[in-house]
C-alpha atoms as an extended CHARMM CRD file, in Angstrom:
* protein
*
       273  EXT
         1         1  UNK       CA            138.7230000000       77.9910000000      -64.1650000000  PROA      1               0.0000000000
         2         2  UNK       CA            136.4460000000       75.2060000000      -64.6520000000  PROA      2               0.0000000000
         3         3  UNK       CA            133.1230000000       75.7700000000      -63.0610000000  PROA      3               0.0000000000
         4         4  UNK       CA            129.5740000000       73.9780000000      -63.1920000000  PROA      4               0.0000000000
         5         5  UNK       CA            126.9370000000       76.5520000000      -64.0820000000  PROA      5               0.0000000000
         6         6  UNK       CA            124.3510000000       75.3900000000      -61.1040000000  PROA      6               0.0000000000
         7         7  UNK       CA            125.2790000000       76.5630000000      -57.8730000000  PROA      7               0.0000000000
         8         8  UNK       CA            127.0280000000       74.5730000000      -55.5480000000  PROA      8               0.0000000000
         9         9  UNK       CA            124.2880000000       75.0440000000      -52.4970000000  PROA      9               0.0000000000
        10        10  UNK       CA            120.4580000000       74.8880000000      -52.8660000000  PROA      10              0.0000000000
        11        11  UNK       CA            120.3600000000       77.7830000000      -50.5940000000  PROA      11              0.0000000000
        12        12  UNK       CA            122.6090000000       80.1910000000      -52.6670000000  PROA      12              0.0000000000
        13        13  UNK       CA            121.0240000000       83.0800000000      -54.3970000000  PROA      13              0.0000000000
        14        14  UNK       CA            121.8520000000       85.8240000000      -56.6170000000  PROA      14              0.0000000000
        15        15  UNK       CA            120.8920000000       88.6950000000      -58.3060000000  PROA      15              0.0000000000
        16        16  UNK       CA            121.5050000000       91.8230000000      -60.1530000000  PROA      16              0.0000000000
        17        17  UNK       CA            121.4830000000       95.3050000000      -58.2270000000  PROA      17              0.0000000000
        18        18  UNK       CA            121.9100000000       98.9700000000      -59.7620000000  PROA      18              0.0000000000
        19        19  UNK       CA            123.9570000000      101.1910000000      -57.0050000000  PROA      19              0.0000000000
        20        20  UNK       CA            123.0130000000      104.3260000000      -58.5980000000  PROA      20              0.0000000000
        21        21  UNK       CA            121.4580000000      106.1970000000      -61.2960000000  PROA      21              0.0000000000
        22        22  UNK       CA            123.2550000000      106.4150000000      -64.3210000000  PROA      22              0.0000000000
        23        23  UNK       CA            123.7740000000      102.7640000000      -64.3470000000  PROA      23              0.0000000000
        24        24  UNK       CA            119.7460000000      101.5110000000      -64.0290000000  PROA      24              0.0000000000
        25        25  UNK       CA            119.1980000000      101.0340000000      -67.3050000000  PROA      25              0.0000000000
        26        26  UNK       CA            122.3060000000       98.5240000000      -67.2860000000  PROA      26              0.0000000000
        27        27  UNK       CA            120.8410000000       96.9230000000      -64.1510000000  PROA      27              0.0000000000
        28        28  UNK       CA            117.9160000000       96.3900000000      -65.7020000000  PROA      28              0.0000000000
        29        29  UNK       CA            119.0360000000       95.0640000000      -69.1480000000  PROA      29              0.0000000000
        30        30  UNK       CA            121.3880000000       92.6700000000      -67.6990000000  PROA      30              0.0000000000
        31        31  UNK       CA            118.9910000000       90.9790000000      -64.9240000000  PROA      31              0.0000000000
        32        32  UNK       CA            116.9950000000       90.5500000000      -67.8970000000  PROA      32              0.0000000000
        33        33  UNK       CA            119.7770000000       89.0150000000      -70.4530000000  PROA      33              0.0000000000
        34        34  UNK       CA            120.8770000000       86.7540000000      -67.2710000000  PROA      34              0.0000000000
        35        35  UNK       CA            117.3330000000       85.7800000000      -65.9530000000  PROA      35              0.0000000000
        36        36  UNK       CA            118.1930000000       87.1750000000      -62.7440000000  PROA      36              0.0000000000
        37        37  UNK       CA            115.9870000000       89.3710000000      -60.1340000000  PROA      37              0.0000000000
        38        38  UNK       CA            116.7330000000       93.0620000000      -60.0970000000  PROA      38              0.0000000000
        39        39  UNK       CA            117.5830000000       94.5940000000      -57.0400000000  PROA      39              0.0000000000
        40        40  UNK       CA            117.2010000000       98.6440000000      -56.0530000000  PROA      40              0.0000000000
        41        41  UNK       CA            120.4400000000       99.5150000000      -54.2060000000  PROA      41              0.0000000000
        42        42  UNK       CA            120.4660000000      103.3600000000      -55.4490000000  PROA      42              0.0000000000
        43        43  UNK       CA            119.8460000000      104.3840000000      -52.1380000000  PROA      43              0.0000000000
        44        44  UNK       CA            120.3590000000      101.8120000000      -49.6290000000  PROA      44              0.0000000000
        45        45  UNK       CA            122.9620000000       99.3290000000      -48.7850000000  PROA      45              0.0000000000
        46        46  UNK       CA            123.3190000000       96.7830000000      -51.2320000000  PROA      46              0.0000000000
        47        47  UNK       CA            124.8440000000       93.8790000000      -48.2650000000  PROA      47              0.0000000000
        48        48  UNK       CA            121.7380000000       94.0780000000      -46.9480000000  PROA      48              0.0000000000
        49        49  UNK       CA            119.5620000000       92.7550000000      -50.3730000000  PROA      49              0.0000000000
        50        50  UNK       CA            117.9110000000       89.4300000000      -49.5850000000  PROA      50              0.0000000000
        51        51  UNK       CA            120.0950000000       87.3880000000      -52.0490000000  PROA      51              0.0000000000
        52        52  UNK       CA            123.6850000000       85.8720000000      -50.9940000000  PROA      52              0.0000000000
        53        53  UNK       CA            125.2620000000       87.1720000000      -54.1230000000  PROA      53              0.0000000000
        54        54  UNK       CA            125.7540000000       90.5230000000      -56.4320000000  PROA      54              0.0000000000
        55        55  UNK       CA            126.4040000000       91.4590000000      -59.7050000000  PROA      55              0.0000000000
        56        56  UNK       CA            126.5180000000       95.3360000000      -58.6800000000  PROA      56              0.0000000000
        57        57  UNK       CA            126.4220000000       97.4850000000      -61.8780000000  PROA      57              0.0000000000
        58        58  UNK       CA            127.4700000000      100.9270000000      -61.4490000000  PROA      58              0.0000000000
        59        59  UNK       CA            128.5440000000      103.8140000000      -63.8040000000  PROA      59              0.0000000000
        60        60  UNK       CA            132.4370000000      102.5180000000      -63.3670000000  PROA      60              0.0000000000
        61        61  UNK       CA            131.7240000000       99.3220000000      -64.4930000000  PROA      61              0.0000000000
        62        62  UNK       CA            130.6500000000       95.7640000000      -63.0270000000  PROA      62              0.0000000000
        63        63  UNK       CA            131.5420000000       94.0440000000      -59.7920000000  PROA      63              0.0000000000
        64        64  UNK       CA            131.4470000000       90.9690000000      -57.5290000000  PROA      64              0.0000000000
        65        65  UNK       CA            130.1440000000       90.9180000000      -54.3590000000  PROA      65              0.0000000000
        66        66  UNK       CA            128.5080000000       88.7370000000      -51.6040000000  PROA      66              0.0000000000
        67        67  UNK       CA            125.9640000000       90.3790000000      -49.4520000000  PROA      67              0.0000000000
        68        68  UNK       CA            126.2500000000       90.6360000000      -45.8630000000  PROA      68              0.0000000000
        69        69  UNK       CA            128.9840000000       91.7900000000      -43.6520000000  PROA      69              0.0000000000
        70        70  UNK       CA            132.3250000000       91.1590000000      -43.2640000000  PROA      70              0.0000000000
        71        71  UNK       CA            132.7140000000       89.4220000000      -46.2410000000  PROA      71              0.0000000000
        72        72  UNK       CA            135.4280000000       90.1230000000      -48.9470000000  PROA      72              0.0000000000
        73        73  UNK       CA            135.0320000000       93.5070000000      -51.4970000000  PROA      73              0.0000000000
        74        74  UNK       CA            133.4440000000       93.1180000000      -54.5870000000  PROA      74              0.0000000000
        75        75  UNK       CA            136.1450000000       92.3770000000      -57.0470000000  PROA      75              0.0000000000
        76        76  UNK       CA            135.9460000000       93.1620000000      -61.2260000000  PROA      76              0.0000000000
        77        77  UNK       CA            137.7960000000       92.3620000000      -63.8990000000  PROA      77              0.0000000000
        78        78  UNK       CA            140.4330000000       94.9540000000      -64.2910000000  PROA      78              0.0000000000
        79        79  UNK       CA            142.9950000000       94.1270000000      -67.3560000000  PROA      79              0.0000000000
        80        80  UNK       CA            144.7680000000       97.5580000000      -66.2230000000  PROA      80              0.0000000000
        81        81  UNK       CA            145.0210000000       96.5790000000      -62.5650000000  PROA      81              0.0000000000
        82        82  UNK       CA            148.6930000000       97.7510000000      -60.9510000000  PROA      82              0.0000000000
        83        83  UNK       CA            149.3590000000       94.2190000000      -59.8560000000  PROA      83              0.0000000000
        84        84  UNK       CA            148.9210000000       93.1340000000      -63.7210000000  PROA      84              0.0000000000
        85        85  UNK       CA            150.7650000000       95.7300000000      -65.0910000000  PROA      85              0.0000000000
        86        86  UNK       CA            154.2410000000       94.7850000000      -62.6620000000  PROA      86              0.0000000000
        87        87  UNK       CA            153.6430000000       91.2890000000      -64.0030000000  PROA      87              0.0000000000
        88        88  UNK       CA            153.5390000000       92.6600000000      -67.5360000000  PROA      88              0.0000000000
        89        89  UNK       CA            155.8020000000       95.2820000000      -67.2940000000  PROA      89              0.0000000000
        90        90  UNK       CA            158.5850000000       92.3090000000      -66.4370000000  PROA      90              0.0000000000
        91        91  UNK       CA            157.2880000000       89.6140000000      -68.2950000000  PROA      91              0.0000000000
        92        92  UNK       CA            159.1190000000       87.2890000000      -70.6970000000  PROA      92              0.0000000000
        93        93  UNK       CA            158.5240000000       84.0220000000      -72.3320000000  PROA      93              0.0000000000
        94        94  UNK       CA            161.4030000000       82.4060000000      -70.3850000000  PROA      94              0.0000000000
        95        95  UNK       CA            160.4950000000       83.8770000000      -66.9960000000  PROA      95              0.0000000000
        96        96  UNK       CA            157.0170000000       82.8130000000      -67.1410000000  PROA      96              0.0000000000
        97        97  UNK       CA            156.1850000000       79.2080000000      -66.2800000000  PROA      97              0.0000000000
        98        98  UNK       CA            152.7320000000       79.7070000000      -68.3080000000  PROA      98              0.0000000000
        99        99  UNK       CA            155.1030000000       81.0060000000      -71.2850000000  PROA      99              0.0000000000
       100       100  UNK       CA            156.9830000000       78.2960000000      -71.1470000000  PROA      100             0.0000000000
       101       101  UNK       CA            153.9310000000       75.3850000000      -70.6890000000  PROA      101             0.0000000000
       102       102  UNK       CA            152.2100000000       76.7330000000      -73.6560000000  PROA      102             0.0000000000
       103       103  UNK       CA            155.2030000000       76.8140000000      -75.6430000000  PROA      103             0.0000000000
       104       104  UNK       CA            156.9660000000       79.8030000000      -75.9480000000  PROA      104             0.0000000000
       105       105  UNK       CA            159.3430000000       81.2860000000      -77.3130000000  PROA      105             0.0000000000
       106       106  UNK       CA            157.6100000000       79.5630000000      -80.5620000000  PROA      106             0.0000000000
       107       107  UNK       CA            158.4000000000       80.3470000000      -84.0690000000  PROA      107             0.0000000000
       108       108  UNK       CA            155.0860000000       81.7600000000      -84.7700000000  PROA      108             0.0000000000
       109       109  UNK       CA            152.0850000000       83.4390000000      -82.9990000000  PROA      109             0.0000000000
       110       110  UNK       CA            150.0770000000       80.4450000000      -81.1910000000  PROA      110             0.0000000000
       111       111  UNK       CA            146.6330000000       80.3010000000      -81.2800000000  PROA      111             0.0000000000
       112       112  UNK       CA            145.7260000000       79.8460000000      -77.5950000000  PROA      112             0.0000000000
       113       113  UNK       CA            141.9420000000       79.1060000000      -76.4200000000  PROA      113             0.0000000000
       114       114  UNK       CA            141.6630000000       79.6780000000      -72.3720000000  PROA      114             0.0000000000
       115       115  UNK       CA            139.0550000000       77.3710000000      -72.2210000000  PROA      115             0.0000000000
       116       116  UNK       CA            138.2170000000       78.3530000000      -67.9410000000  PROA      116             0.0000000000
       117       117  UNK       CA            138.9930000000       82.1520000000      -68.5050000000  PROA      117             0.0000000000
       118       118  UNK       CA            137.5270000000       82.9810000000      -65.0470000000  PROA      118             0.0000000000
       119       119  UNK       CA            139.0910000000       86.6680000000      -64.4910000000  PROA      119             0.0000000000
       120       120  UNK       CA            140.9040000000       86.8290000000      -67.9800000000  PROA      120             0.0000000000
       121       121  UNK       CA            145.0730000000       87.4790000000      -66.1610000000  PROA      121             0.0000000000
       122       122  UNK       CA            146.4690000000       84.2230000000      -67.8530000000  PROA      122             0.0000000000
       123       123  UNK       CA            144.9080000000       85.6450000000      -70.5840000000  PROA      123             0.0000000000
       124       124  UNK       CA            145.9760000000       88.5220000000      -70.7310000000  PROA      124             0.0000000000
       125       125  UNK       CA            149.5480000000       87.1950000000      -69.7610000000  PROA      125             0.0000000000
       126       126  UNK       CA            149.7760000000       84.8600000000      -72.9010000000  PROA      126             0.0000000000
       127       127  UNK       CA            147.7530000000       88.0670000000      -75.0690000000  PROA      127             0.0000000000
       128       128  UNK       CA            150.9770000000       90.1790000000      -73.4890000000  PROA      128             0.0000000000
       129       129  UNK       CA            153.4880000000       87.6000000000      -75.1450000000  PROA      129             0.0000000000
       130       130  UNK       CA            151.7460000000       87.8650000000      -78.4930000000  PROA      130             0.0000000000
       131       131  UNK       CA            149.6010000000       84.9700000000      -78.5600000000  PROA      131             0.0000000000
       132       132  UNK       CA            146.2050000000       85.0360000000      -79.9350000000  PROA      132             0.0000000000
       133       133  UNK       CA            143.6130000000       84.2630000000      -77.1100000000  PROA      133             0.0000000000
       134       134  UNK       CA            140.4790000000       83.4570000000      -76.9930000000  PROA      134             0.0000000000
       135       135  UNK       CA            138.9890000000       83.4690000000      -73.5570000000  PROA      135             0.0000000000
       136       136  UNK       CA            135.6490000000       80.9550000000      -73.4340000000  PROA      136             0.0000000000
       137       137  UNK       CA            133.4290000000       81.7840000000      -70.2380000000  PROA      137             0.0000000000
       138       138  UNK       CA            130.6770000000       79.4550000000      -69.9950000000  PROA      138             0.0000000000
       139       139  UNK       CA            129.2100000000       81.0180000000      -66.8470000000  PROA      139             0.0000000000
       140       140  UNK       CA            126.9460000000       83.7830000000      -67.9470000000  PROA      140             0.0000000000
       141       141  UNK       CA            127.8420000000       85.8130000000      -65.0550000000  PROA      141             0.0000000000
       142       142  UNK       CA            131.3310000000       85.8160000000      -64.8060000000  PROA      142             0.0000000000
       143       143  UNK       CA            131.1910000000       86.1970000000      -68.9530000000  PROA      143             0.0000000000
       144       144  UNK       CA            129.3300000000       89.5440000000      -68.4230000000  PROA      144             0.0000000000
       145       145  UNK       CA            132.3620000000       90.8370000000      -65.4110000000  PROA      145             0.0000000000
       146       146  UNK       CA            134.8990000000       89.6350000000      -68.5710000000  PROA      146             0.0000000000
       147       147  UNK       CA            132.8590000000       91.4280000000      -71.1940000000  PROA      147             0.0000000000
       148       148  UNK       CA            132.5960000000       94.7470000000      -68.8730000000  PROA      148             0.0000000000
       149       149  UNK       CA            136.6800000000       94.2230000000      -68.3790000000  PROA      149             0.0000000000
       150       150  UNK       CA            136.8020000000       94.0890000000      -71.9120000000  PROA      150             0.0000000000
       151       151  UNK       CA            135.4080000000       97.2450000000      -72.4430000000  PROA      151             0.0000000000
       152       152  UNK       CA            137.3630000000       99.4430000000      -69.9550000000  PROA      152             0.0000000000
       153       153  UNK       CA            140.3460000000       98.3210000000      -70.7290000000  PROA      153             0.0000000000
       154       154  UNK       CA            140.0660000000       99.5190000000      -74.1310000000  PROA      154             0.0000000000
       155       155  UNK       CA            139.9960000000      103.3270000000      -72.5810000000  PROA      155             0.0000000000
       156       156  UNK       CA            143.0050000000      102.1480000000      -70.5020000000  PROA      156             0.0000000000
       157       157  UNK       CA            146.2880000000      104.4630000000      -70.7630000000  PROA      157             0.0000000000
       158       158  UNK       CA            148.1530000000      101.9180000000      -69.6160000000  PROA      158             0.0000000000
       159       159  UNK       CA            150.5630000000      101.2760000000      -73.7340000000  PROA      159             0.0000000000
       160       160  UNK       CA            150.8780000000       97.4620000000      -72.0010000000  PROA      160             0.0000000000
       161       161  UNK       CA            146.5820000000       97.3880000000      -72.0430000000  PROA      161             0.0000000000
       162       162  UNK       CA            146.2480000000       98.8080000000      -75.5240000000  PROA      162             0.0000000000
       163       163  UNK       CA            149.1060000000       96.6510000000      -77.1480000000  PROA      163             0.0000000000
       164       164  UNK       CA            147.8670000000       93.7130000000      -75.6220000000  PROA      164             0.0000000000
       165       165  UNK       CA            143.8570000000       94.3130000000      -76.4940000000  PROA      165             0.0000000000
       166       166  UNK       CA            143.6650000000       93.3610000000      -79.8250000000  PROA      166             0.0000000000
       167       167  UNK       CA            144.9320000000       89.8630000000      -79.1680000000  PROA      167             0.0000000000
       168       168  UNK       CA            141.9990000000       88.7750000000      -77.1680000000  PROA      168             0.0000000000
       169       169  UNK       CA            138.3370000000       87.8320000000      -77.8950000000  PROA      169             0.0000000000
       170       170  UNK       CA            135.7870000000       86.6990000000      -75.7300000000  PROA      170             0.0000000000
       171       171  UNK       CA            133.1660000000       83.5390000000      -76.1490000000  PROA      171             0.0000000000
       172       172  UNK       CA            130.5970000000       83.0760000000      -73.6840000000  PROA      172             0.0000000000
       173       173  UNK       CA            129.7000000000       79.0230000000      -73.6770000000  PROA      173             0.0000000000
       174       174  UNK       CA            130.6680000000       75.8830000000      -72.7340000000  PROA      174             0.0000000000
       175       175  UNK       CA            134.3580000000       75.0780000000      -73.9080000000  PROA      175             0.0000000000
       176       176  UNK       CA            133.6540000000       71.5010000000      -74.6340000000  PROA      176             0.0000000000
       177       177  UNK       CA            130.7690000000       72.2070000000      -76.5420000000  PROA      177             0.0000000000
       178       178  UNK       CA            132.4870000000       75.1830000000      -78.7890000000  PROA      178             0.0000000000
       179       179  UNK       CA            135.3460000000       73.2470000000      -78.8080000000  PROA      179             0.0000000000
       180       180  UNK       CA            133.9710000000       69.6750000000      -80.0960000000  PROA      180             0.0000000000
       181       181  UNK       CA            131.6200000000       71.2740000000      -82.4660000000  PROA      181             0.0000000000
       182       182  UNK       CA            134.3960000000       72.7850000000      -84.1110000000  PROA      182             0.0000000000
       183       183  UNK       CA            133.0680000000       76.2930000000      -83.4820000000  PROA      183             0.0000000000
       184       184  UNK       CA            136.4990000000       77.6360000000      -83.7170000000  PROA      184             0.0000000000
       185       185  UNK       CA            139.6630000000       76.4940000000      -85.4910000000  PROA      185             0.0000000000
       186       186  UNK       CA            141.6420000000       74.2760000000      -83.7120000000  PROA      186             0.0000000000
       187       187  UNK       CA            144.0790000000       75.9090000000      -81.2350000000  PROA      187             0.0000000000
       188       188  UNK       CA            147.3250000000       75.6120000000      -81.1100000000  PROA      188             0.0000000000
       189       189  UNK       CA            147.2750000000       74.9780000000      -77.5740000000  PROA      189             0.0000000000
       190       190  UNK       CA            144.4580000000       75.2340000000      -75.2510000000  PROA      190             0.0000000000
       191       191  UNK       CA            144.8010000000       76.0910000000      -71.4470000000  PROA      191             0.0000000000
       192       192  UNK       CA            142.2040000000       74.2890000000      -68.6380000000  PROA      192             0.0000000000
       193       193  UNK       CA            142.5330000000       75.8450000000      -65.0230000000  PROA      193             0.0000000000
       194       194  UNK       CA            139.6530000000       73.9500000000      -63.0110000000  PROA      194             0.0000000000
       195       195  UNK       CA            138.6950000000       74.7810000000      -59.6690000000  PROA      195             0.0000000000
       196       196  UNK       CA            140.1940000000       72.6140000000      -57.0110000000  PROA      196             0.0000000000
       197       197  UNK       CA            137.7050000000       71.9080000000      -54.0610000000  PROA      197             0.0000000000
       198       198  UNK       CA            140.8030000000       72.0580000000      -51.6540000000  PROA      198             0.0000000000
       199       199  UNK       CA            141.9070000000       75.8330000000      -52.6130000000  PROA      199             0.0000000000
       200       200  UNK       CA            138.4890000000       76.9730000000      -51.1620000000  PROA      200             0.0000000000
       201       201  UNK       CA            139.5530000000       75.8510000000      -48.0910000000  PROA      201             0.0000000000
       202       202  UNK       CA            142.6340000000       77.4740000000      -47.1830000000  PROA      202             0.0000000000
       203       203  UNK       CA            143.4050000000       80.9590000000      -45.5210000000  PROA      203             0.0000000000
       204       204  UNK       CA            145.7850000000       81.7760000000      -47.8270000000  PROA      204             0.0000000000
       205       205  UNK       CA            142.8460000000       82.0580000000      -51.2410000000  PROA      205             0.0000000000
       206       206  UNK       CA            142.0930000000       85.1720000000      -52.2480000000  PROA      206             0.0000000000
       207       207  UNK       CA            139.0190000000       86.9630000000      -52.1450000000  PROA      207             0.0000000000
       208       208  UNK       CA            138.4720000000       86.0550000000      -56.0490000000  PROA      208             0.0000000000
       209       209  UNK       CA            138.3280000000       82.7250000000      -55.4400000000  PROA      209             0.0000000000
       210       210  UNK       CA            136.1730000000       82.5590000000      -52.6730000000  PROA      210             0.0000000000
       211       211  UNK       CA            133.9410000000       84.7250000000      -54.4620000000  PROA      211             0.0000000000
       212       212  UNK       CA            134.0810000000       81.9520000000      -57.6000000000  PROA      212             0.0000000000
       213       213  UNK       CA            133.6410000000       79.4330000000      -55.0140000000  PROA      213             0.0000000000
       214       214  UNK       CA            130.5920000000       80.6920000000      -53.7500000000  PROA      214             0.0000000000
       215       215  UNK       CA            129.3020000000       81.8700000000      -57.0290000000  PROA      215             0.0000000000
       216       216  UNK       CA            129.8640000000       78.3440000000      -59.3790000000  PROA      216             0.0000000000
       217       217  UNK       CA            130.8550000000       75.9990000000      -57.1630000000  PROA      217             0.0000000000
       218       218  UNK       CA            133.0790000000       73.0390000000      -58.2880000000  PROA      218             0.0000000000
       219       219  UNK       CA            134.1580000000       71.3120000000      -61.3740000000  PROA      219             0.0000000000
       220       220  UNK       CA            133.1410000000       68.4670000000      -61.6780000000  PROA      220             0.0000000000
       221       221  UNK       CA            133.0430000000       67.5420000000      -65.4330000000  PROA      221             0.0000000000
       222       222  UNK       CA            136.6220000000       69.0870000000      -65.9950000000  PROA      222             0.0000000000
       223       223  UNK       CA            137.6610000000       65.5410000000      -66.9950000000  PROA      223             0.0000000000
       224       224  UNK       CA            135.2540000000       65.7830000000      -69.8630000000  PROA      224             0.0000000000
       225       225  UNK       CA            136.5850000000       68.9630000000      -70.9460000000  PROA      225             0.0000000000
       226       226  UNK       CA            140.3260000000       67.5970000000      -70.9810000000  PROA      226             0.0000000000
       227       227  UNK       CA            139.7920000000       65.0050000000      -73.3290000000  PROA      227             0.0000000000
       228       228  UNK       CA            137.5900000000       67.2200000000      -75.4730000000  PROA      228             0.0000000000
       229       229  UNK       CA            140.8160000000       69.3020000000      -75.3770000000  PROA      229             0.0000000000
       230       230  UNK       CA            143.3050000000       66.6570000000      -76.3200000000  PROA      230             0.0000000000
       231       231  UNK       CA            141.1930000000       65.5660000000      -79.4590000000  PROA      231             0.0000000000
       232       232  UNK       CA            140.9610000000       69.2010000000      -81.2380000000  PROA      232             0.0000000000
       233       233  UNK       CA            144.2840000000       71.2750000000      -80.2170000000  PROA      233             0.0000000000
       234       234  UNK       CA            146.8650000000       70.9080000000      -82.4690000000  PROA      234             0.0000000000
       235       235  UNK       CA            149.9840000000       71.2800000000      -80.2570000000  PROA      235             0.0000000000
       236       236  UNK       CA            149.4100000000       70.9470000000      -76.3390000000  PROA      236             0.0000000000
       237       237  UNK       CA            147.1030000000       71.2330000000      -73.6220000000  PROA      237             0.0000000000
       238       238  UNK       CA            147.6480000000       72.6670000000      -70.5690000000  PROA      238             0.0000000000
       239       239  UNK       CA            146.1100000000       71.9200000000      -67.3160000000  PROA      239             0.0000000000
       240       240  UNK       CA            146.7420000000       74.3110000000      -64.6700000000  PROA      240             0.0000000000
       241       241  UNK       CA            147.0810000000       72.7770000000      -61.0400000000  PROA      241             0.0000000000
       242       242  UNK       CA            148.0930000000       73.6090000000      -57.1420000000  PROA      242             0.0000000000
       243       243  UNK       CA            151.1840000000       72.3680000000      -56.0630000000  PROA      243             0.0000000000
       244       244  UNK       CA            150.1560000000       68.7760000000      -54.3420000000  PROA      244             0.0000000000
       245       245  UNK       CA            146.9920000000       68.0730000000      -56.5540000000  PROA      245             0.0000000000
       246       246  UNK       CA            146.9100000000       65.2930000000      -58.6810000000  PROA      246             0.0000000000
       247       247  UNK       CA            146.8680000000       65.2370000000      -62.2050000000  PROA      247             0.0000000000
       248       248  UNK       CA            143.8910000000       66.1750000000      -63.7040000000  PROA      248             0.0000000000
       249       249  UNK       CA            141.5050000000       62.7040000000      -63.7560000000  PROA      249             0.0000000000
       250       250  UNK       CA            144.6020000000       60.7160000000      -62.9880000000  PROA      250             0.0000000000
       251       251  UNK       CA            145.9410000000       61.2570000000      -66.3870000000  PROA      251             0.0000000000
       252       252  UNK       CA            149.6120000000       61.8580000000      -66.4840000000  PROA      252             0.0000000000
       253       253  UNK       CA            151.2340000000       64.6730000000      -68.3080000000  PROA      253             0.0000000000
       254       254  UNK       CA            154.1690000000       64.6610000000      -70.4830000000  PROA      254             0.0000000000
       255       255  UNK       CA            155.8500000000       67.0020000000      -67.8790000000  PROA      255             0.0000000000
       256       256  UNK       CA            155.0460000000       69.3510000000      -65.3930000000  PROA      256             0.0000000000
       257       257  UNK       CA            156.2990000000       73.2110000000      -64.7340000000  PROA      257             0.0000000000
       258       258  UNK       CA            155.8040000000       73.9620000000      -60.8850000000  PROA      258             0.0000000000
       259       259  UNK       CA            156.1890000000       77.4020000000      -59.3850000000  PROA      259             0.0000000000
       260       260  UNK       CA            155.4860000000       77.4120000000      -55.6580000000  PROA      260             0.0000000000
       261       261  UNK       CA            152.0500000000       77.5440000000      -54.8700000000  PROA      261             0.0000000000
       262       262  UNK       CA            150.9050000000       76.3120000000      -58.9850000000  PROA      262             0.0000000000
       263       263  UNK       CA            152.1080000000       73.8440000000      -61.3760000000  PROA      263             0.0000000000
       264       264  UNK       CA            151.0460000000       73.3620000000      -65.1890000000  PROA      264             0.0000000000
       265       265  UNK       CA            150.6820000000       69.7390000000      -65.8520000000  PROA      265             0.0000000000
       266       266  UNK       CA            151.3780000000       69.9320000000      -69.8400000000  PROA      266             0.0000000000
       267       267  UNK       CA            150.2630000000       67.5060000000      -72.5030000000  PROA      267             0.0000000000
       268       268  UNK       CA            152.4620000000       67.9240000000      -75.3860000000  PROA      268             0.0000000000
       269       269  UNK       CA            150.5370000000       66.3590000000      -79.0910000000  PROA      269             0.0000000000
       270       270  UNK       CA            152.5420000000       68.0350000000      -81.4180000000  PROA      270             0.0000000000
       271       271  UNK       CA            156.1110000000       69.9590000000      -81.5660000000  PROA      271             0.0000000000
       272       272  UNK       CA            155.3680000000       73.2490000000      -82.9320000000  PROA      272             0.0000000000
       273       273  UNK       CA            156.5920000000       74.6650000000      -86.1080000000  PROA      273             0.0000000000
């Protein structure tokens, strides 16, 4: 996903709370590293903090969360979660639509650049397949719940997890930047999922995405990104897209893959050999 850095509402803050001892230090060393304030919650409740979102860093890991109650868990990045591991466990390039829009089965491993990682699970999907992914974050702190993902899953005993692991590398920054710099070799493909304004909206979003919502707001500049996209990847870009949106800055694709509730919108350069 796509996001601006600023916030989407001039009364939105956030900050950075420890929840309990062993995991202070952390606190402390990532409000600093993000430029956020640090908030005690080691022994009170941290949805009563004065800020209207939470990195909470604990000793099992990193988590988002918006203060106040009632509102959605905090959520993490979990590569070994059990509703990743059914998709993985029955996954297969001709099953998956994402397989399919980026390409595969292909006759080599792609070089794939996620340019919107946002929680890392088409990621790890396309990592599963044997593609080589690199996941670009440009939000610092969604980049630091990816990083902290990262790292458990390499103590995961999920065999999927570990197989899948090596496959994937992280970049915090701006994809259009890394990308038209030639930062990194030109991708074979490279993947855009932007936030649509309208999914925020509906009952049916998950608590992730209301959390992203409220966190980095829109996406504005996603246009920008797509054409930055089509001039360095080798093969195809792939814009990911709910079922009724328009194409991506009115820009048609070569064809479209649509599942029921998402549809990749693919721009094929190149056939791949």
């Amino acid at each position: 996903m796509s996001r601006s850095v600023s916030a989407p509402d001039a009364d939105l803050s956030f900050g950075v709370a420890g929840t309990d001892a062993a995991a202070w230090p952390r606190a402390e060393a990532l409000a600093q590293r993000l430029s956020l304030p640090l908030f005690d919650a080691r022994e009170s409740d941290w949805r009563l903090l004065p800020c209207t979102g939470v990195l909470l860093v604990s000793a099992a890991g990193l988590a988002l969360a918006l203060t106040g109650r009632g509102g959605p868990s905090p959520v993490a990045v979990d590569f070994s979660s059990a509703t990743l591991l059914h998709r993985l466990r029955g996954i297969g390039p001709r099953r998956e639509d994402l397989a399919r829009a980026v390409g595969l089965p292909a006759p080599r491993r792609l070089q794939v650049v996620d340019a919107t990682a946002g929680w890392g699970r088409d990621s790890a999907v396309l990592a599963a397949l044997g593609c080589e992914v690199t996941m670009i974050e440009r939000h610092p702190v969604v980049a630091a719940l990816l990083e902290d993902g990262l790292c458990r899953a390499a103590a995961s005993a999920a065999p999927e997890v570990l197989q899948f692991l090596p496959r994937l590398r992280l970049l915090a920054g701006d994809a259009a930047v890394l990308l038209a710099a030639a930062a990194l070799e030109a991708p074979d493909v490279v993947l855009i999922d932007p936030m649509f304004p309208g999914r925020a909206k509906s009952a049916a979003v998950r608590k992730e995405m209301v959390l992203f919502q409220q966190l980095v707001g829109g996406d504005a500049d996603a246009p920008g990104l797509l054409e930055v996209a089509l001039a360095v990847a080798r093969h195809r870009v792939v814009v990911k897209r709910p079922v009724g949106a328009p194409p991506l800055e009115g820009r048609q694709p070569d064809f479209s893959l649509q599942g029921r509730s998402t549809r990749f919108d693919v721009h094929a350069l190149r056939r791949i050999a």
